[in-house]
PALUM-956084 format. One line per field, with one value per residue (C-alpha): x negated, y, z negated. Coordinates in nm, 2 decimals. Each point is the difference from the previous one (the first is absolute). Example, Ala and Ser with C-alpha at 12.3 -4.5 7.8 and 13.67 -1.06 7.14 Angstrom:
BEGIN
u c(-1.23; -0.14)
v c(-0.45; 0.34)
w c(-0.78; 0.07)
This chain:
BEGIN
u c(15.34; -0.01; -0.26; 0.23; 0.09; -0.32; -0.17; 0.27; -0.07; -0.34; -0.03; 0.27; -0.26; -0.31; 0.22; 0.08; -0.38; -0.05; -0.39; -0.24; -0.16; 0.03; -0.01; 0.40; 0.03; 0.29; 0.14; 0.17; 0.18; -0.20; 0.16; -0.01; -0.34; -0.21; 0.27; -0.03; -0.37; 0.07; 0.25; -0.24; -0.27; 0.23; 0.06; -0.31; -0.18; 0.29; 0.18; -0.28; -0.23; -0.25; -0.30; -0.05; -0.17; 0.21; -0.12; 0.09; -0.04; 0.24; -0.02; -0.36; -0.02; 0.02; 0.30; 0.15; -0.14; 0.19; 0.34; 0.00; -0.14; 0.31; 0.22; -0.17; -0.29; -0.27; -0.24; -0.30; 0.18; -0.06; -0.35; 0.06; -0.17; 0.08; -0.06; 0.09; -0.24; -0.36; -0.26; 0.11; 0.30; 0.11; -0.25; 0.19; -0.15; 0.28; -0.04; -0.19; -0.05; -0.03; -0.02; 0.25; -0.17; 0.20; -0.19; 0.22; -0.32; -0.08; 0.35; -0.01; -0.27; 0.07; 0.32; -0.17; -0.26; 0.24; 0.27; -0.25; 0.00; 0.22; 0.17; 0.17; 0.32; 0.15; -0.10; 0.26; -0.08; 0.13; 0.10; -0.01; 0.20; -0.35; -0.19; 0.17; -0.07; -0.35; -0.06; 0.16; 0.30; -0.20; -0.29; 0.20; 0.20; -0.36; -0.13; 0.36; -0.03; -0.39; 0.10; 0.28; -0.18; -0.30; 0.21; 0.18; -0.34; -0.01; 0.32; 0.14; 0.31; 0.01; 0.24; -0.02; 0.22; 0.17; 0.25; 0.26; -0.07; -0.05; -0.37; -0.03; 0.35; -0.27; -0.21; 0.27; 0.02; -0.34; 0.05; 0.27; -0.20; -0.33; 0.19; 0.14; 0.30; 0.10; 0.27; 0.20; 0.13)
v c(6.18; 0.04; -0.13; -0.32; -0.10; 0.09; -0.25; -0.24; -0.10; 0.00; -0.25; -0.16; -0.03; -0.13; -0.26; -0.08; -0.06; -0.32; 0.02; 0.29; -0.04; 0.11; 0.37; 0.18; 0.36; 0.20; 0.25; 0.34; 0.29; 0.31; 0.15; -0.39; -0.02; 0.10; -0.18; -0.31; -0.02; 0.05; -0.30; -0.22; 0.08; -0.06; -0.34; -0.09; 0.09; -0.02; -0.30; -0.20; 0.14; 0.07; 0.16; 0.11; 0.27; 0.35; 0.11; 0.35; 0.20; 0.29; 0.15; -0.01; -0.26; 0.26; 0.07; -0.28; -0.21; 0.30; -0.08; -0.40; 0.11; 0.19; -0.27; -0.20; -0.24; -0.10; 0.15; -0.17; -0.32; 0.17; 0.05; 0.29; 0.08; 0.39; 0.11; 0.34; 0.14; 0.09; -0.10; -0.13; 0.10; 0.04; -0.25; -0.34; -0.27; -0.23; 0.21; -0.04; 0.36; 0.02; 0.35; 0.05; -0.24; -0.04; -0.33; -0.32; -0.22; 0.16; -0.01; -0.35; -0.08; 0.13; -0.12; -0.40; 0.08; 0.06; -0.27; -0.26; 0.06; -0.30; 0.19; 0.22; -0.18; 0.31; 0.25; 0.26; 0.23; 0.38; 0.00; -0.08; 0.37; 0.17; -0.23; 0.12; 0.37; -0.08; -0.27; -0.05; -0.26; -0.21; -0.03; -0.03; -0.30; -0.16; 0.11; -0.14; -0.36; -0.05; 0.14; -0.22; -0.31; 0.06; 0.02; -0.32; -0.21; 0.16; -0.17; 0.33; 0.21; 0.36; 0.20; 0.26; 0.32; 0.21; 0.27; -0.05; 0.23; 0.01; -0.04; -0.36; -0.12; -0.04; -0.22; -0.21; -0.30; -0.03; -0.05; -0.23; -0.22; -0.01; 0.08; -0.26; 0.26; 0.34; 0.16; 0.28; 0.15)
w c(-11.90; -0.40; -0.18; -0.18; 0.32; 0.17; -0.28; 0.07; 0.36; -0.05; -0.31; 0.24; 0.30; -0.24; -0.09; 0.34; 0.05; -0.17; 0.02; -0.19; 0.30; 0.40; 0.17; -0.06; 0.19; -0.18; 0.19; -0.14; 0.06; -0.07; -0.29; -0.18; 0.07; -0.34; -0.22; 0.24; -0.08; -0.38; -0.01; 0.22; -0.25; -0.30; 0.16; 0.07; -0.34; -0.28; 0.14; 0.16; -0.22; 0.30; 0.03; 0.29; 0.30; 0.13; 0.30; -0.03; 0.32; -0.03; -0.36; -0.25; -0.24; -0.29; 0.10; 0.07; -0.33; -0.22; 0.26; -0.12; -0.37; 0.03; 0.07; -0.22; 0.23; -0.17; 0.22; -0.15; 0.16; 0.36; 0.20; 0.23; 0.31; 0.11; 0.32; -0.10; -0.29; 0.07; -0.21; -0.31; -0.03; -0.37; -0.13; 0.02; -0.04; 0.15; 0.34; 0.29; 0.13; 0.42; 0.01; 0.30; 0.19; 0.30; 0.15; 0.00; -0.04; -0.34; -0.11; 0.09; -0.18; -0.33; 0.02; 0.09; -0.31; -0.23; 0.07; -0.03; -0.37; -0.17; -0.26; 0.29; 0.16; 0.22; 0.22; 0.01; 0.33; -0.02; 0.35; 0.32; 0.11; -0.14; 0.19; 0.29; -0.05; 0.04; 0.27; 0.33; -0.02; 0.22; -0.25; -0.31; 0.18; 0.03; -0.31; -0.23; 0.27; -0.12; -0.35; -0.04; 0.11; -0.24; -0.33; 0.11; -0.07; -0.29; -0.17; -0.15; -0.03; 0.22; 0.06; 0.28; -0.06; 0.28; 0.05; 0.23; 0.26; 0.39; 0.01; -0.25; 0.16; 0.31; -0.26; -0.12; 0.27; -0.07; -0.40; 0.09; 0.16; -0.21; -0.35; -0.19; -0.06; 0.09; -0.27; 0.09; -0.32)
């Protein structure tokens, strides 16, 4: 899909969602999938003017801070929590560094921590396809149920990324019943 159309269905489905808050799960091809994530963050922090949390499990946050620099994300808007640099990354201070930490309960509760924070309205979670590479489907369908569940009480936006792909098309009766949407773009 090009990128004006891509940005038109997806301003098209935020308006569809008449609340700023709830849990969404967009859904995209492979080759749409960095430039899905782009518009979704454009959305969220130019036209809502959001700050907000990206959950980045598949790329470090130094890279991915210079990709929305890049398309112009105020970055400073955004806490991160990478799951992919060690240490201290590139010395963010709007980063929460797990070092590759592969445990769900620490991912879980950074991610808690730093949504209780007022000024953050979204959680944007970068995806549920990496979080299949490293857990058993079995676990990660616990693990998104208790997730889900927990960020309802906490009266904020999340969306949950995914690539459309055999292994999260097992995952998706799941989102449809504990998400408030699931958006296939």
């Amino acid at each position: 899909m090009n990128k004006t159309n891509l940005k038109k269905k997806i301003v098209s489905e935020f308006l569809k969602i008449k609340s700023k808050k709830g849990i969404y799960t967009f859904i995209s091809k492979a080759e749409d999938y960095s430039a899905v994530n782009q518009e979704i963050m454009l959305f969220l922090t130019k036209n809502q003017k959001s700050s907000g949390i990206y959950v980045t499990l598949n790329k470090s946050h130094c890279h991915l801070a210079k990709e929305l620099e890049n398309r112009g994300i105020n970055t400073k808007k955004i806490l991160f929590i990478d799951n992919n640099e060690e240490g201290n990354g590139c010395g963010a201070q709007n980063c929460i560094f797990l070092g590759r930490n592969k445990s769900l309960t620490a991912f879980s509760m950074a991610m808690t921590e730093a949504s209780k924070n007022p000024s953050m309205k979204f959680i944007f979670f970068d995806s549920l396809t990496t979080l299949l590479i490293y857990n058993e489907l079995e676990t990660t369908k616990r693990f998104v149920h208790y997730f889900i569940n927990k960020i309802k009480n906490l009266d904020i936006l999340m969306i949950i990324m995914s690539v459309e792909e055999e292994k999260t098309k097992k995952l998706v009766p799941i989102l449809y019943q504990f998400c408030d949407g699931v958006i296939k773009i």
